[in-house]
C-alpha positions in Angstrom: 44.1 -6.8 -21.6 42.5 -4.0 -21.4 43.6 -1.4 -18.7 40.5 0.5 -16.9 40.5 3.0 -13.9 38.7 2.3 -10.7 36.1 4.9 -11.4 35.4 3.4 -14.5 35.3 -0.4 -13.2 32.6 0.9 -10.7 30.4 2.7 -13.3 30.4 -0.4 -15.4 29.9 -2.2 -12.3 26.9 0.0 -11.5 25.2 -0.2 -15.7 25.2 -4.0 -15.2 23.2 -4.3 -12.0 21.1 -1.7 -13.1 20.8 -3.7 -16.1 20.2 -6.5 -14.6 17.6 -5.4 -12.2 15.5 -3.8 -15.5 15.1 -7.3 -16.7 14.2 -9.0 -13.6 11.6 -5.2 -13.1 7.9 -6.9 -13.0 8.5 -10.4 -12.1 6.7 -11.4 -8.8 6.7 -14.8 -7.7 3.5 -16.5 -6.8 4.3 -17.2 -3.5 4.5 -13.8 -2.4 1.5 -12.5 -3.9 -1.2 -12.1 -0.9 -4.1 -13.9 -2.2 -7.8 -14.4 -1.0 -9.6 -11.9 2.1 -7.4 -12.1 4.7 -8.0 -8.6 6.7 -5.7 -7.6 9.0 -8.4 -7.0 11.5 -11.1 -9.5 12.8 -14.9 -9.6 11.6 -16.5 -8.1 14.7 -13.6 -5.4 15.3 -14.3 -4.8 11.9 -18.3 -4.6 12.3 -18.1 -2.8 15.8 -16.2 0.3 13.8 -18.8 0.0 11.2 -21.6 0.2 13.5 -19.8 3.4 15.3 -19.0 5.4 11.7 -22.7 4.5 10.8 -24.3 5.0 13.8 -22.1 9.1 14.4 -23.0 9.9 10.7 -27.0 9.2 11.7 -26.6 10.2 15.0 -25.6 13.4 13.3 -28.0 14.0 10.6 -30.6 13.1 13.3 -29.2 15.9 15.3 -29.0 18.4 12.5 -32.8 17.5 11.4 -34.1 17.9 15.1 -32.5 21.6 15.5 -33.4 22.8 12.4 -30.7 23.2 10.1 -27.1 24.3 11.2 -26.8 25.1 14.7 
């Protein structure tokens, strides 16, 4: 039998769960991959902030045209 000290048990302890999780590094089950579209908003919040964004940025650039330059 061989005779170890705590400190040691608890490194050895600590290699073989790293160990451990090196092999098991990379393998996702299939259930918890996400897949398909699912967005985590709905369609028209999603289009009502698309229509704001769009609608600012030519809002602006119709702005900036009609004074004439940077103002």
């Amino acid at each position: 039998m061989l005779l170890q000290t705590t400190s040691r048990r608890l490194a050895d302890r600590k290699v073989e769960r790293f160990e451990k999780n090196i092999l098991k590094r990379g393998a996702v089950p299939e259930t918890t991959a996400k897949k398909g579209k699912d967005y985590p908003v709905g369609p028209i919040l999603l289009g009502f902030f698309i229509f704001v964004v769009i609608g600012s940025s030519l809002f602006q650039i119709i702005r900036t045209a009609t004074s004439g330059g940077m103002a």
